[in-house]
C-alpha angles and dihedrals in degrees: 000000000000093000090054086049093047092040087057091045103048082045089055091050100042083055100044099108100166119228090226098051081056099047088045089057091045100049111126113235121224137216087233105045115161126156123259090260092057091049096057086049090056099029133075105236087244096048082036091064096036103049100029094029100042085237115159115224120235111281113264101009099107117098085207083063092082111022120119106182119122127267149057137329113214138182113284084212104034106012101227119151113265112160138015115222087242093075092050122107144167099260100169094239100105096241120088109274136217131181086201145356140197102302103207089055097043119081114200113212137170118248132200101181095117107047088265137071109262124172111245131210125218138174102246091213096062112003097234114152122258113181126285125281113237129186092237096090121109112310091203084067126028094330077236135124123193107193096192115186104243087221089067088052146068131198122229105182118214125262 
C-alpha cells in the first residue's frame, strides 16, 4: 500500500507543469520593458491601471472619444504611433473607435478577464493594454472595431 501511495504521489509531482512556469517561458518580450515601480513614476494612476493592469476607464469620459481633428494616436506610456485619425468613428460605445491601426505597433492577444474569450489590443513596443477588437465595426471598411480606452492614448495633430 505505501508504494501505491508514493507511486501516485511521485506521478502527481512529476506532472505537475505549472501554468504559470509556462506562462513565465512564454512571456513576449518587449523593446520598452520597466518594472511596475517605474511605470507608476511615469504613469497617471488611471493610465497606470489601465495600460499596465488591463483596467478599462469609465464610458464616455475621454475627451479623445469625440475629436475629430487630424493626426496621430500614440501610446500614453511609450508614445509610439497606433492609430491615424482617418480610421476613427463614432461607434456609439463611449471609448475612441477605430476600425483599424497601424498593424506593425499593435499585439493582438486573447483574453479571458471577463468569463469569455475577447480579443485584446496592445502597443508592441511596450506591451501596455489598449482596449479589445470586436467584428461590429463598418462593414463598408474592415468590418472591425477597435474600442480603445482615451486614457491608453495620446494625440499628436497634424501639422
Amino acid at each position: 500500500m505505501k508504494k501505491i501511495v508514493g507511486f501516485a504521489v511521485l506521478t502527481i509531482l512529476i506532472s505537475c507543469n505549472s501554468k504559470a512556469q509556462t506562462s513565465l517561458k512564454n512571456k513576449k518580450s518587449y523593446s520598452i520593458e520597466k518594472s511596475n515601480a517605474e511605470w507608476k513614476s511615469l504613469l497617471s494612476p488611471m493610465e497606470y491601471y489601465v495600460l499596465r493592469e488591463a483596467g478599462t476607464e469609465r464610458a464616455f469620459s475621454s475627451s479623445l472619444n469625440n475629436s475629430k481633428e487630424k493626426g496621430t494616436y500614440v501610446c500614453a506610456a511609450c508614445k509610439t504611433p497606433l492609430y491615424k485619425s482617418e480610421f476613427k468613428y463614432d461607434s456609439g460605445s463611449g471609448w475612441p473607435s477605430f476600425d483599424r491601426g497601424i498593424k506593425e505597433n499593435i499585439e493582438v492577444d486573447v483574453d479571458y478577464k471577463i468569463g469569455y474569450k475577447r480579443t485584446e489590443l496592445k502597443c508592441n513596443t511596450c506591451g501596455s493594454h489598449l482596449g479589445h477588437s470586436f467584428d461590429d465595426g463598418p462593414q463598408k471598411t474592415t468590418g472591425k472595431r477597435h474600442c480603445i480606452n482615451g486614457v491608453a492614448l495620446k494625440f499628436i495633430p497634424e501639422k
